[in-house]
Z-matrix of the N, CA and C atoms (Angstrom, degrees):
N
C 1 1.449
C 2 1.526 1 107.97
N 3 1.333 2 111.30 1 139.93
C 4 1.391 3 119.84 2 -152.34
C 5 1.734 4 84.61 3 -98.31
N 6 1.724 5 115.64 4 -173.67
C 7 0.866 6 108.39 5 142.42
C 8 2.037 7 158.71 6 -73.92
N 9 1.228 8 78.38 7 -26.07
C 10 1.637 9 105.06 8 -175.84
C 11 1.631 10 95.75 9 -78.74
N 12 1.720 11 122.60 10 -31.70
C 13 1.405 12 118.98 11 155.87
C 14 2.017 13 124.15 12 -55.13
N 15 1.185 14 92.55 13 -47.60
C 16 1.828 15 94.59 14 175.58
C 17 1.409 16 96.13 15 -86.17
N 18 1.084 17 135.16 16 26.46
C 19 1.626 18 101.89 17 159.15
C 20 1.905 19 88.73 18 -135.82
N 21 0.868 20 137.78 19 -2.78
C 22 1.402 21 132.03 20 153.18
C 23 1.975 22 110.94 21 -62.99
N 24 1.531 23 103.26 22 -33.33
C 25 1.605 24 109.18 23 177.62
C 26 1.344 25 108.31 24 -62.16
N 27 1.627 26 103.82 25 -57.28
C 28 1.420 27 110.06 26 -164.73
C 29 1.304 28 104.36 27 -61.66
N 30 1.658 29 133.46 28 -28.36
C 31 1.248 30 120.26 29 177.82
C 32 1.414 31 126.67 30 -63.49
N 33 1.169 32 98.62 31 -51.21
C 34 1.482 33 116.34 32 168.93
C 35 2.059 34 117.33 33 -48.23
N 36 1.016 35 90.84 34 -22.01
C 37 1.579 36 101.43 35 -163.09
C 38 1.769 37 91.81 36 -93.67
N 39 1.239 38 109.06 37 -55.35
C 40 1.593 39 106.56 38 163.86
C 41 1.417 40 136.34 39 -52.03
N 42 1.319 41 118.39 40 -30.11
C 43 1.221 42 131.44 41 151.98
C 44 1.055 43 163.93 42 -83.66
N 45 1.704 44 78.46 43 -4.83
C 46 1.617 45 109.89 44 165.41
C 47 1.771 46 111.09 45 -83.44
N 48 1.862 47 106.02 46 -36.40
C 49 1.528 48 82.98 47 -173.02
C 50 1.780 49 112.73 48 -87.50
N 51 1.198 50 110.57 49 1.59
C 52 1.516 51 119.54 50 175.75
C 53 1.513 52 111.08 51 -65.20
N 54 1.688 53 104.82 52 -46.11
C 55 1.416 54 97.96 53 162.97
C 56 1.690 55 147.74 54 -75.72
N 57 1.575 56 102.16 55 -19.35
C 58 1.848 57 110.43 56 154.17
C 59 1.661 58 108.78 57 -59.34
N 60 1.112 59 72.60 58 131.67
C 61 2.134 60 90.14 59 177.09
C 62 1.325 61 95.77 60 -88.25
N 63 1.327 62 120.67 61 149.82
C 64 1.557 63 143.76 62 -164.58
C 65 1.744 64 82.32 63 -69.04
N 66 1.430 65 137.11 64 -70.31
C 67 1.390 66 122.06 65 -141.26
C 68 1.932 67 82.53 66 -69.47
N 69 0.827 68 125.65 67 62.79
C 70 1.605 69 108.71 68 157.85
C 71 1.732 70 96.00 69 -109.88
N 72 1.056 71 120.87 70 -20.17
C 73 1.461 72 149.42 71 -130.89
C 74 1.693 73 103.63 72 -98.41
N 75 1.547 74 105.21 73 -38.28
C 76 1.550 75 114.34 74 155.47
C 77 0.865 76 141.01 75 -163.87
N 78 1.145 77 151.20 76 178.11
C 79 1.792 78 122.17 77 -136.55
C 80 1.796 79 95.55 78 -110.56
N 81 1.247 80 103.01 79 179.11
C 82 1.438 81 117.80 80 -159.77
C 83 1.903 82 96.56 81 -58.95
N 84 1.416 83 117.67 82 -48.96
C 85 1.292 84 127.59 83 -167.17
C 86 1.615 85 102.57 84 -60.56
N 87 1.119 86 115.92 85 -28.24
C 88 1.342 87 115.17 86 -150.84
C 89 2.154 88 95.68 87 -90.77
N 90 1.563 89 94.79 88 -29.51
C 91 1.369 90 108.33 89 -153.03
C 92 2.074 91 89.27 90 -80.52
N 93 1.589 92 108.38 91 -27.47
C 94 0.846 93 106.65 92 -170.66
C 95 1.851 94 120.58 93 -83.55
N 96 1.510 95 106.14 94 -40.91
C 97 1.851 96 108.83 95 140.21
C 98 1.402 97 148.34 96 -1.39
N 99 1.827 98 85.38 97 -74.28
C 100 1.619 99 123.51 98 159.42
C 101 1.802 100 111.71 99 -53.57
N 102 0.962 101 101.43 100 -59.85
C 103 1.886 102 95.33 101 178.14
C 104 1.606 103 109.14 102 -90.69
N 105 1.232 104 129.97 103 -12.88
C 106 1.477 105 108.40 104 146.69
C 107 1.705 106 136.31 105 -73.07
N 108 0.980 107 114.40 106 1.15
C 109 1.801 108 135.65 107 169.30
C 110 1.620 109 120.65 108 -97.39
N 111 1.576 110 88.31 109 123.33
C 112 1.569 111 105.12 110 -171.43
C 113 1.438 112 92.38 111 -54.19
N 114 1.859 113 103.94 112 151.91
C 115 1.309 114 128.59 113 143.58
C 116 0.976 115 122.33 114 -5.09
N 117 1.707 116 149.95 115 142.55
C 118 1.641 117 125.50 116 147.83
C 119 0.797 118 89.95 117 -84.46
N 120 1.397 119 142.41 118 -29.35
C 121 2.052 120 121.92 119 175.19
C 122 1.567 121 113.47 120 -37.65
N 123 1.008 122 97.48 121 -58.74
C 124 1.688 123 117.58 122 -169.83
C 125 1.647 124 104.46 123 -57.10
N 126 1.549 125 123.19 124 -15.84
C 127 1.381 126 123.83 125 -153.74
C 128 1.738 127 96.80 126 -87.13
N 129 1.188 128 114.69 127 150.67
C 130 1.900 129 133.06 128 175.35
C 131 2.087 130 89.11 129 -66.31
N 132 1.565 131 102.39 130 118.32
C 133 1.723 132 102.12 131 168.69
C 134 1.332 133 118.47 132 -67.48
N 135 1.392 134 106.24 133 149.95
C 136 1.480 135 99.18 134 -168.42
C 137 1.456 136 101.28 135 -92.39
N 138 1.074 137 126.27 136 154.22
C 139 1.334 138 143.75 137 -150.88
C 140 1.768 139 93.12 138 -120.27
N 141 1.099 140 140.32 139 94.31
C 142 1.342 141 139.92 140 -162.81
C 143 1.883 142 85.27 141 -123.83
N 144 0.935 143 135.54 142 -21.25
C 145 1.844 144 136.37 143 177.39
C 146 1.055 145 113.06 144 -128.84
N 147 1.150 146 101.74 145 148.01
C 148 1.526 147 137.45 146 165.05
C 149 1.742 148 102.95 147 -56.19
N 150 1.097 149 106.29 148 164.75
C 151 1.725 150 111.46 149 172.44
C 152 1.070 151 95.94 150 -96.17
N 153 1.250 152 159.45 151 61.13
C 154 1.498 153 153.71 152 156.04
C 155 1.694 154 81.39 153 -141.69
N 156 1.559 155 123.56 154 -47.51
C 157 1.483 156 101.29 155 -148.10
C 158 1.465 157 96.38 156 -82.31
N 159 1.841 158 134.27 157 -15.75
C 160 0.791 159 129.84 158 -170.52
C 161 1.829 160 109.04 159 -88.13
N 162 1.249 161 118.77 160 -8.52
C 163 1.558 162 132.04 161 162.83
C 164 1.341 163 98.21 162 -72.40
N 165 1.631 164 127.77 163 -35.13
C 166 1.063 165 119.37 164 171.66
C 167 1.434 166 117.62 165 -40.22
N 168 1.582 167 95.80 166 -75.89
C 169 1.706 168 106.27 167 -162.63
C 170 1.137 169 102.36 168 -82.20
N 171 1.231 170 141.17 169 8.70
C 172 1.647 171 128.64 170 148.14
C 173 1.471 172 104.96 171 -63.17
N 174 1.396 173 124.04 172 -65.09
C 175 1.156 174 116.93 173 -161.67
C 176 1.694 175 91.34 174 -68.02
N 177 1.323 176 149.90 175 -78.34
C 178 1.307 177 114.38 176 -175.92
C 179 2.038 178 135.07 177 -39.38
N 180 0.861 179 104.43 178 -28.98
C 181 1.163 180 106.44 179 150.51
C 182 1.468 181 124.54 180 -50.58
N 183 0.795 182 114.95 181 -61.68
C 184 1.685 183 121.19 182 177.09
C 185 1.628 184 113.13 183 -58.80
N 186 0.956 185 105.98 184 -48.72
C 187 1.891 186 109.58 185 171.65
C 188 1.644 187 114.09 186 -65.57
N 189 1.413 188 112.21 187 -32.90
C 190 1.568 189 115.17 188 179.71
C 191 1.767 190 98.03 189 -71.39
N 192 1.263 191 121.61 190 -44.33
C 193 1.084 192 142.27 191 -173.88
C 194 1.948 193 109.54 192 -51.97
């Protein structure tokens, strides 16, 4: 394969997935799930630390950083 052959592929290959529409991707039930479920924006944060342990991993954070 020449060059002017792999870059006629790659075009074709790029322009092929631009043209599949995302819902090919999952089925009607699945698509319908997905838009009945709150936001995770909208969701209460989960609280997994303490305020001391989360001063913790800031300050390690910051030194790894």
């Amino acid at each position: 394969m020449n060059r002017r052959d792999f870059l006629q592929c790659a075009a074709l290959l790029a322009a092929g997935a631009t043209v599949i529409p995302n819902t090919w991707s999952m089925s009607h039930e699945q698509a319908t799930f997905l838009a009945a479920q709150p936001d995770y924006i909208d969701r209460e944060p989960l609280n997994f630390f303490t305020g001391v342990q989360r001063a913790a991993v800031s300050a390690i954070a910051d030194q790894v950083i």
